[in-house]
C-alpha positions in Angstrom: 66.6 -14.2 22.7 68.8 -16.5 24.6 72.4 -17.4 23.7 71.1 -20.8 22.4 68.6 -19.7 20.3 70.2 -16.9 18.8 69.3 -15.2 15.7 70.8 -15.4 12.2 71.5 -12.4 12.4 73.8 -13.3 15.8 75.6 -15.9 13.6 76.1 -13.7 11.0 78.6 -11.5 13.5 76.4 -8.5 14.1 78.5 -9.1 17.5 76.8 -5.4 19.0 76.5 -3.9 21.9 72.8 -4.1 22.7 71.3 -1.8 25.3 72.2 1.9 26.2 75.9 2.3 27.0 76.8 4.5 29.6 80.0 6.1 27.8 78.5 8.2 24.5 81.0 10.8 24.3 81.2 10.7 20.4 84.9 12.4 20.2 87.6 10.6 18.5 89.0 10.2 22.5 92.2 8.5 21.5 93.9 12.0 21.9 97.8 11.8 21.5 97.5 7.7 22.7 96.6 6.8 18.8 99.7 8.7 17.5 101.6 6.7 20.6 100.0 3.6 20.3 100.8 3.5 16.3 104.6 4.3 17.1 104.6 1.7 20.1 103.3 -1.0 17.6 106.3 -0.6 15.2 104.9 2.0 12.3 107.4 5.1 12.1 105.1 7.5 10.3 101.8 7.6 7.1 102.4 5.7 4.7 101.7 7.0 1.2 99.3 4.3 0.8 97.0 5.7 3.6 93.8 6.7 2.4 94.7 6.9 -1.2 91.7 5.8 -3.6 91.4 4.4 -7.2 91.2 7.3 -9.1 94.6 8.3 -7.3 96.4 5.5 -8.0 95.4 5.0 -11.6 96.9 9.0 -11.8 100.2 7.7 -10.1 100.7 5.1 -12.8 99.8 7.4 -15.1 102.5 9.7 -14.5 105.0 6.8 -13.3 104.7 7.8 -10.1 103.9 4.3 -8.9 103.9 0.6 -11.2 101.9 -2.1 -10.6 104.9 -3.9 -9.2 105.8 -0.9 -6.9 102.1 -0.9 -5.2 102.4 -4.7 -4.9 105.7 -4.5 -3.1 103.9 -1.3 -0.8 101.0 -3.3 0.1 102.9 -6.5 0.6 105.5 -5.2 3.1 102.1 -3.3 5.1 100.8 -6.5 5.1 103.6 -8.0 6.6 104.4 -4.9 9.2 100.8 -4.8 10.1 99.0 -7.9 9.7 101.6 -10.6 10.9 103.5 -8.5 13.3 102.7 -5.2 15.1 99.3 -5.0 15.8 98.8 -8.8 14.4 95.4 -8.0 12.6 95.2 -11.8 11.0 93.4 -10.2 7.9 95.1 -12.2 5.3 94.8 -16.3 5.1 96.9 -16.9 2.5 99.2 -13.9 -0.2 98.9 -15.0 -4.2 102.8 -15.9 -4.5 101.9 -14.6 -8.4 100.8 -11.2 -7.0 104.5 -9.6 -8.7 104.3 -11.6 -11.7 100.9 -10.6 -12.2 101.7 -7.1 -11.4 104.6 -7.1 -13.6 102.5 -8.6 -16.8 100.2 -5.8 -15.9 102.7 -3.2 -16.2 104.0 -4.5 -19.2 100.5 -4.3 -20.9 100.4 -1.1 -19.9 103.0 0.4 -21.5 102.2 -0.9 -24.6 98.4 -1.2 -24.4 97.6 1.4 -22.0 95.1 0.5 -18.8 92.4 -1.9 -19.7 90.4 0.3 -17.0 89.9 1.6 -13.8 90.8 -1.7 -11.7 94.3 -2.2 -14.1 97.4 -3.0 -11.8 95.0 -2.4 -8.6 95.9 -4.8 -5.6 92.7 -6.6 -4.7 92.2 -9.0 -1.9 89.6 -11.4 -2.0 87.8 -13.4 0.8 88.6 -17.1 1.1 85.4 -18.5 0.1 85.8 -17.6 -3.6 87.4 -20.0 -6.0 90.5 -19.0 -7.8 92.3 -21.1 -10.1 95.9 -20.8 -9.0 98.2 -21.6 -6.2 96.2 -20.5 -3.5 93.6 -22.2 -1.9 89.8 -21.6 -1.6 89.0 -23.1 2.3 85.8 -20.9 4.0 88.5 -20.4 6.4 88.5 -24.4 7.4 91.0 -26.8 8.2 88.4 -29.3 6.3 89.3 -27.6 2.7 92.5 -26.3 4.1 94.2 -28.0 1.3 91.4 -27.8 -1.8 92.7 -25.5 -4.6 89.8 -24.9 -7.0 90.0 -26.6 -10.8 88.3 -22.7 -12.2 88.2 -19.3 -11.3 85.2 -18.1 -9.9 82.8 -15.5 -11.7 84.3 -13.0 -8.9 88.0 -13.8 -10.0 87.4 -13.9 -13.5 86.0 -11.0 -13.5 88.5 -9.4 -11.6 91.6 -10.8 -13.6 89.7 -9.5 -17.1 89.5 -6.5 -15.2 93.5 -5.8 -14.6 93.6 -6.4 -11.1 95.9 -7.9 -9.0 94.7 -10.4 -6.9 96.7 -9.9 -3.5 95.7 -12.9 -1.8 92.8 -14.8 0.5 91.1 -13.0 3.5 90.8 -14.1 6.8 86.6 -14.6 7.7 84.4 -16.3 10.1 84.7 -19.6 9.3 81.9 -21.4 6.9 80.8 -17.5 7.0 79.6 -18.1 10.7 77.2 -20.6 10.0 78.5 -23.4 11.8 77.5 -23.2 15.4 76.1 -20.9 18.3 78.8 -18.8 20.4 80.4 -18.2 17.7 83.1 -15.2 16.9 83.3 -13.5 14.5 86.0 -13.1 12.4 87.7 -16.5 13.7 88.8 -19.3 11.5 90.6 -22.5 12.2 92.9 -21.3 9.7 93.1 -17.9 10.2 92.9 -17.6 14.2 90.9 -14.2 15.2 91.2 -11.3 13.0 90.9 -7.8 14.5 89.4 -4.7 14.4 92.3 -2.1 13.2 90.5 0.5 15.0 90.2 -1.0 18.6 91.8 -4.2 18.9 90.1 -5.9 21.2 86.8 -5.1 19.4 85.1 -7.2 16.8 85.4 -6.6 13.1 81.9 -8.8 12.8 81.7 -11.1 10.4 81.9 -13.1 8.0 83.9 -10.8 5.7 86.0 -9.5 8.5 89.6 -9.6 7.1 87.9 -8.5 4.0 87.1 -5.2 5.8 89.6 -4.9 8.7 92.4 -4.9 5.9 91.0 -2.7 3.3 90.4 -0.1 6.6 93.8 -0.5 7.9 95.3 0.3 4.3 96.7 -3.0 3.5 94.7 -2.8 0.2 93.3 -1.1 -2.3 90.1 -2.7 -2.2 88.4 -6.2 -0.9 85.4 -8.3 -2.3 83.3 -10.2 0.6 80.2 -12.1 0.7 76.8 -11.6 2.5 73.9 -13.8 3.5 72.8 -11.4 6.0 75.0 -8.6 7.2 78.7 -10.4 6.0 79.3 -7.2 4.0 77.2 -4.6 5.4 78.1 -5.6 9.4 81.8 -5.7 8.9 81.6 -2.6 6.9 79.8 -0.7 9.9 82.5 -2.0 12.1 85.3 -1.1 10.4 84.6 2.9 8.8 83.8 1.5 5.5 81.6 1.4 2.6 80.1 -2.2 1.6 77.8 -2.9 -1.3 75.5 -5.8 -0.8 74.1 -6.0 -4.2 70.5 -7.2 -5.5 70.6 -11.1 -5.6 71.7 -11.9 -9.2 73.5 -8.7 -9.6 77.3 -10.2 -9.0 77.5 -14.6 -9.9 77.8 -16.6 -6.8 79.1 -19.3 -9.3 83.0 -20.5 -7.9 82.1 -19.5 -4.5 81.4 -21.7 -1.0 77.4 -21.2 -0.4 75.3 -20.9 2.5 72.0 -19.9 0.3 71.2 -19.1 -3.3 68.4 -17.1 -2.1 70.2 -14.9 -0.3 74.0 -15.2 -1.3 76.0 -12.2 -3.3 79.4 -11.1 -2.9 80.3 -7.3 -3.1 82.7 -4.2 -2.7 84.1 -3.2 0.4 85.9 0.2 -0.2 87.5 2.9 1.9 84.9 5.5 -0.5 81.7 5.2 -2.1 83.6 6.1 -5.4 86.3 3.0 -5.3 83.2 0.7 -3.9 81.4 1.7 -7.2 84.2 1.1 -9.7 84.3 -2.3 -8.0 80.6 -3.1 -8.4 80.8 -2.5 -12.0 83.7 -5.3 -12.6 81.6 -7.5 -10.8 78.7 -7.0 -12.0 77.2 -9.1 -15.0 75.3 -12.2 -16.2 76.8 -15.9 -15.8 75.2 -19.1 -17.6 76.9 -20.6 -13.7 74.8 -18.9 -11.7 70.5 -19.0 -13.2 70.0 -15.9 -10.4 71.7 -13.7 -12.9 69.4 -14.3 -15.7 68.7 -10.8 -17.6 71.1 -8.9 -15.2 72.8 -6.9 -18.0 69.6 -4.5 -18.1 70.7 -3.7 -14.4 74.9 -4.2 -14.8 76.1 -0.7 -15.3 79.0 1.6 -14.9 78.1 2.6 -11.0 80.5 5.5 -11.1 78.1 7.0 -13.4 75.8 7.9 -10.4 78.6 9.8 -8.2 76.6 13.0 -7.7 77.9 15.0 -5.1 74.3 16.6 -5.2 72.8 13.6 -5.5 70.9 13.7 -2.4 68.6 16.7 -3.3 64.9 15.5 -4.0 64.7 11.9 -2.7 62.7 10.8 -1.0 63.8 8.8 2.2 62.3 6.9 4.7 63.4 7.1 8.4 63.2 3.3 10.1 63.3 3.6 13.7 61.5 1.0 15.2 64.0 -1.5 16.4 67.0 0.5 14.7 66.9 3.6 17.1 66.3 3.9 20.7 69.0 1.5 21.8 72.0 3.2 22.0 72.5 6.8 23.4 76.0 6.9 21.2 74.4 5.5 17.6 71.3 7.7 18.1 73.0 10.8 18.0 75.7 10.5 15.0 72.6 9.4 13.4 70.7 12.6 14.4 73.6 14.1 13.1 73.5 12.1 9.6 69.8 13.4 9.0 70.6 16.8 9.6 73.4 16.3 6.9 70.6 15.0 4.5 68.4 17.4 5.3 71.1 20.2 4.6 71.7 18.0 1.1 67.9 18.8 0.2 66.5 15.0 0.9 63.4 14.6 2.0 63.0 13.0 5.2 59.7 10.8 5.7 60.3 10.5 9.6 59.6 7.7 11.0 58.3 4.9 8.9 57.6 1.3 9.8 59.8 -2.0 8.7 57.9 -5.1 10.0 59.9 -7.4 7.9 62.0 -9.0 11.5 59.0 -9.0 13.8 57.1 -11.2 11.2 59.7 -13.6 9.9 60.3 -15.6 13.3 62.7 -18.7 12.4 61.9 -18.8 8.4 64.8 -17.3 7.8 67.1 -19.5 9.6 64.8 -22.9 8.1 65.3 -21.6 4.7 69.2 -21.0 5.5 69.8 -24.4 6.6 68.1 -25.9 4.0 69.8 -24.1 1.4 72.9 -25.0 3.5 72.7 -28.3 2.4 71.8 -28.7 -0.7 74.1 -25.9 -1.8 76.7 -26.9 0.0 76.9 -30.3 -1.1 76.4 -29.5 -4.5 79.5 -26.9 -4.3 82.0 -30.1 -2.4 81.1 -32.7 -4.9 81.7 -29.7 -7.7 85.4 -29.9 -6.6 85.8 -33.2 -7.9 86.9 -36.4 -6.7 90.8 -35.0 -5.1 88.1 -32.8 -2.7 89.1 -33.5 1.1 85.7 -33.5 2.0 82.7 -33.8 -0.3 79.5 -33.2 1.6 78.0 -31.6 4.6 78.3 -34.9 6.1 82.0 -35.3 6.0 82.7 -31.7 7.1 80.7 -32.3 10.3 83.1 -35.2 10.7 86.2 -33.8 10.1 85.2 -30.8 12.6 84.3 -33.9 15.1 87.9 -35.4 14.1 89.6 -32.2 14.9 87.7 -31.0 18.2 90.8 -29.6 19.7 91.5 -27.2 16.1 88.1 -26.8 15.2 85.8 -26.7 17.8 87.9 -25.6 21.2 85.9 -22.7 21.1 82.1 -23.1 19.7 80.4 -25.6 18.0 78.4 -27.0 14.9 75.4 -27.2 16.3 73.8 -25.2 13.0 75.3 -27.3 10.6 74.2 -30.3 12.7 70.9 -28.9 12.1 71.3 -28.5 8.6 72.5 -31.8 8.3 69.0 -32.9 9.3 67.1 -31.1 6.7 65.6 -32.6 3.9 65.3 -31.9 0.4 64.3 -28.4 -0.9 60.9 -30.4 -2.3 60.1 -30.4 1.7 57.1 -28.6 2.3 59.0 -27.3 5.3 61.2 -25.6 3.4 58.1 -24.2 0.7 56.7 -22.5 3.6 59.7 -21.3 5.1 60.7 -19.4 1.7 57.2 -18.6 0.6 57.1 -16.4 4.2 60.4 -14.5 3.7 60.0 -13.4 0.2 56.0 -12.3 1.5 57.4 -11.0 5.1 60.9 -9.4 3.5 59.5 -8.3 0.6 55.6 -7.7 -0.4 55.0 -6.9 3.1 57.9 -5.5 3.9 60.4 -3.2 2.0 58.1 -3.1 -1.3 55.1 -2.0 1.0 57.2 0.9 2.7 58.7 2.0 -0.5 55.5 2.1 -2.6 53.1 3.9 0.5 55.5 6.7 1.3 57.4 6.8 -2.2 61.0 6.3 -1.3 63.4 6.4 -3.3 65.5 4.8 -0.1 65.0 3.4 3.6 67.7 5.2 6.1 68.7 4.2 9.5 71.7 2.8 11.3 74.1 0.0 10.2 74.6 -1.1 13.5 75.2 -0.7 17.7 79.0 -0.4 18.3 80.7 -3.7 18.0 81.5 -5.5 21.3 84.7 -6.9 22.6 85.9 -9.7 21.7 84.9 -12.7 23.3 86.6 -15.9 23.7 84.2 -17.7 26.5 80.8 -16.8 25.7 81.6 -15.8 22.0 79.3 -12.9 20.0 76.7 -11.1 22.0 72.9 -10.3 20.5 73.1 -6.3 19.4 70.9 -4.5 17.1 71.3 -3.9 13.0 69.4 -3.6 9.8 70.8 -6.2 7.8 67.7 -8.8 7.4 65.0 -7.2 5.8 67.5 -6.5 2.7 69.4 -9.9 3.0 66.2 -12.1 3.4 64.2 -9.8 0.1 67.8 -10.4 -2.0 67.6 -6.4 -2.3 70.8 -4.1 -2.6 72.1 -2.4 0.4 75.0 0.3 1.2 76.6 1.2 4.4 78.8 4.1 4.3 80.6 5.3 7.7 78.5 7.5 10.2 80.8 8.3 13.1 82.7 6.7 16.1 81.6 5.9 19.5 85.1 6.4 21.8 86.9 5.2 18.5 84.6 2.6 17.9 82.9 2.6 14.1 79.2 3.0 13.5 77.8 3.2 10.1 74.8 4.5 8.4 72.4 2.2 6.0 70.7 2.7 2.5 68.3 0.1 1.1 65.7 -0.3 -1.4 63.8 -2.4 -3.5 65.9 -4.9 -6.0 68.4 -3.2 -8.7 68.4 0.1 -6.9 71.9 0.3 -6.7 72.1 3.2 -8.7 70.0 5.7 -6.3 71.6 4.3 -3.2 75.1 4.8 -4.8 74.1 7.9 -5.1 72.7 9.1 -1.9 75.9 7.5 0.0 78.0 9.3 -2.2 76.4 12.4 -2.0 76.1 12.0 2.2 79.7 11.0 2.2 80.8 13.8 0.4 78.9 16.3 2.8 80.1 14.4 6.0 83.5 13.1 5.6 83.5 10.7 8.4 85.8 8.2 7.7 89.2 8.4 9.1 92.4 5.8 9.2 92.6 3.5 12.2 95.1 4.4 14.7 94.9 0.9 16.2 94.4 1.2 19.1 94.9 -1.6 21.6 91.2 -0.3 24.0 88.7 2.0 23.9 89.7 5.2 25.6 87.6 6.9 27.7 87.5 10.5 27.6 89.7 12.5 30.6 88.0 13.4 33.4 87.5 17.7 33.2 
């Protein structure tokens, strides 16, 4: 589709490389340049931070090791080395100036208390479009809320305070989680400027939950909750070597946080490990008299590191999606060859190929119900904040953005929520039809259909195409990933990383019908455990070809 008529999925920050690529050596082809390029940008050596999980550091306080305090203080001075200087990722918006008196409270409990559980004392960053109740503010990344500071924590940051952990700061993401205007880029804010991909610079980290990801992959912290419409998790994820959970709708509360649509809106984990991503879930998870979605949740709210089975693959059934997900690029194809081959060695059973049908039915419901939703939801959130609020509706954002051309709109535009701004009320039939095709397209016909004729347990193919490079003229290019079929149905969806293409991360998908989170945990777990793709960014500044023979 042309650049003016792109997809959601385009807005979203899939930002991919469509089409074959002629470079698919899949070698890690940084050679000795990654170890040079990591001492020319300032770092003198591994930190002991790299790569460490949850379970690890809860051992480390434990045995004194490390405090609270101490891995505040570690992640805080990475953030600085890292994120405002050296490489300049711009993952972070804004840090929590309580983070060592939280840290320090937390400590204190512990000793006489002991841990309150596996999050207690763990630094958590948490993307800028979910409310907390302190000095920070809560902006989507826009100079419109720049100053709004919310009146009440949001389900997400209540949760995560009652769990122990300690909330680092605000994330960096594509403003209005990219759904403000074609040409977009992801992972740029008029706050935030551009954040970057720690593993090739001038790549994207796709959006909207990109400092969410690119800091939780370059080790500034221990773990990061983002948000997803369609692909804000699961793209970012793929792009930066992670694992993101994009639960079933009404899984995690959306209550406290800045909407695009309740039909499709969740936040979720991103992790380094399937393990740390699941012990993330299950603080998040749980019912919320905010948020109606979440109605009789509990049955499905469990403790997800329950369902880390290393040998977890053996008997499930999966389903092989190719149409549309395979075939485009040379590089993707064959780490994902490669992935089978692992499940297949895991004892899965491989249903090869099957058809998803759910994106060459929908056409542009998806985007009618979005900017609907848009609306309504949006409005309600701005005139939630109360009458100090800088802006309170759709109305006065577009406004503001028109105010502030040079800051906010140098680069792309608002044509979507121009659009939005158009809609009318969610009586329209319009907007009836629009939904009443998703759920049928996304769901009956779609992944319920595939699951229940083959019986999957799971749906397997690609997260994504390599992300492009960043682009500050003609802003993120059309690529290919699986994000919609999940993200329209509201079903759960796990990307775990798959490989690199020269450096660059591609990851491999799980989805299924609603509150399967269990069986994809543990299929990712299990596949992550037999692969052991994921390693730490060397940032490096290109993508290096290999050397001539």
């Amino acid at each position: 589709m042309a650049r003016d008529g792109m997809t959601r999925r385009t807005f979203l920050g899939t930002s991919v490389l469509g089409g074959a690529l002629a470079a698919t050596d899949l070698r890690w082809s940084a050679r000795t340049a990654g170890s040079a390029a990591v001492r020319a940008l300032g770092r003198e050596g591994p930190s002991e931070l790299d790569e460490v999980t949850v379970v690890q550091l809860q051992e480390g306080m434990h045995t004194g090791r490390w405090t609270a305090r101490g891995l505040a203080e570690q992640y805080l001075a990475r953030l600085d080395a890292l994120d405002q200087r050296g490489p300049n990722l711009h993952t972070v918006l804004e840090l929590n100036p309580d983070a060592l008196a939280i840290a320090d409270a937390l400590d204190a409990e512990r000793r006489a208390k002991g841990p309150r559980g596996p999050l207690h004392g763990i630094p958590v960053l948490i993307k800028d479009n979910i409310d907390t109740a302190d000095r920070m503010h809560t902006s989507a990344g826009s100079l419109a809320l720049a100053s709004s500071i919310a009146s009440r924590d949001g389900f997400v940051a209540a949760r995560l305070r009652a769990a122990g952990a300690v909330l680092l700061g605000k994330t960096n993401l594509s403003e209005w989680a990219n759904f403000r205007g074609r040409r977009s880029i992801s992972g740029w804010s008029g706050r935030g400027g551009q954040c970057r991909n720690p593993y090739v610079l001038d790549r994207s980290p796709s959006g909207s939950s990109s400092g969410s990801a690119a800091a939780v992959a370059a080790n500034l912290a221990a773990l990061a909750v983002g948000t997803e419409t369609d692909g804000s998790i699961t793209s970012p994820g793929s792009a930066c070597s992670l694992v993101g959970i994009k639960p079933t709708v009404g899984l995690v509360s959306r209550a406290g946080i800045v909407p695009i649509s309740h039909s499709q809106d969740t936040a979720g984990p991103l992790a380094r490990c399937v393990a740390d991503a699941a012990a993330l879930l299950t603080a998040l998870a749980g019912e919320d008299p905010r948020d109606a979605a979440t109605r009789g949740s509990a049955a499905h709210a469990s403790d997800f590191t329950r369902f880390l089975d290393a040998d977890g693959l053996r008997g499930l059934r999966l389903g092989i999606a190719r149409k549309r997900y395979t075939g485009v690029h040379r590089g993707v194809d064959q780490l994902f060859e490669a992935a089978l081959g692992v499940l297949r060695d895991r004892g899965a059973m491989l249903i090869d190929p099957v058809d998803l049908t759910t994106e060459d039915q929908l056409k542009d419901a998806e985007q009618t119900v979005l900017e609907f939703e848009f609306k309504a939801d949006l409005d309600a959130y701005l005139t939630g904040l109360g009458s100090g609020a800088p802006v309170k509706s759709l109305a006065d954002v577009i406004a503001f953005n028109d105010a502030n051309r040079d800051r906010e709109l140098a680069l792309f535009g608002q044509e979507t929520m121009v659009s939005a701004q158009a809609r009318g009320a969610l009586t329209s039939p319009v907007y009836r039809r629009a939904l009443e095709r998703c759920h049928r397209v996304a769901r009956v016909q779609g992944i319920d259909l595939v699951v229940t004729r083959h019986r999957l347990d799971a749906i397997v193919c690609p997260s994504s195409t390599p992300q492009r490079q960043i682009d500050f003229v003609d802003g993120d290019g059309a690529g290919v990933d699986c994000t919609t079929p999940a993200a329209v149905a509201g079903y759960p969806h796990v990307t775990v990383p798959m490989g690199y293409v020269l450096g660059v991360p591609v990851g491999l998908s799980f989805f299924s019908r609603a509150w399967t989170e269990p069986v994809l945990i543990k299929a990712a777990y299990a596949y992550e455990q037999a692969s052991r793709m994921r390693r730490a960014p060397q940032f490096l500044p290109t993508v290096v070809p290999p050397a001539a023979a």
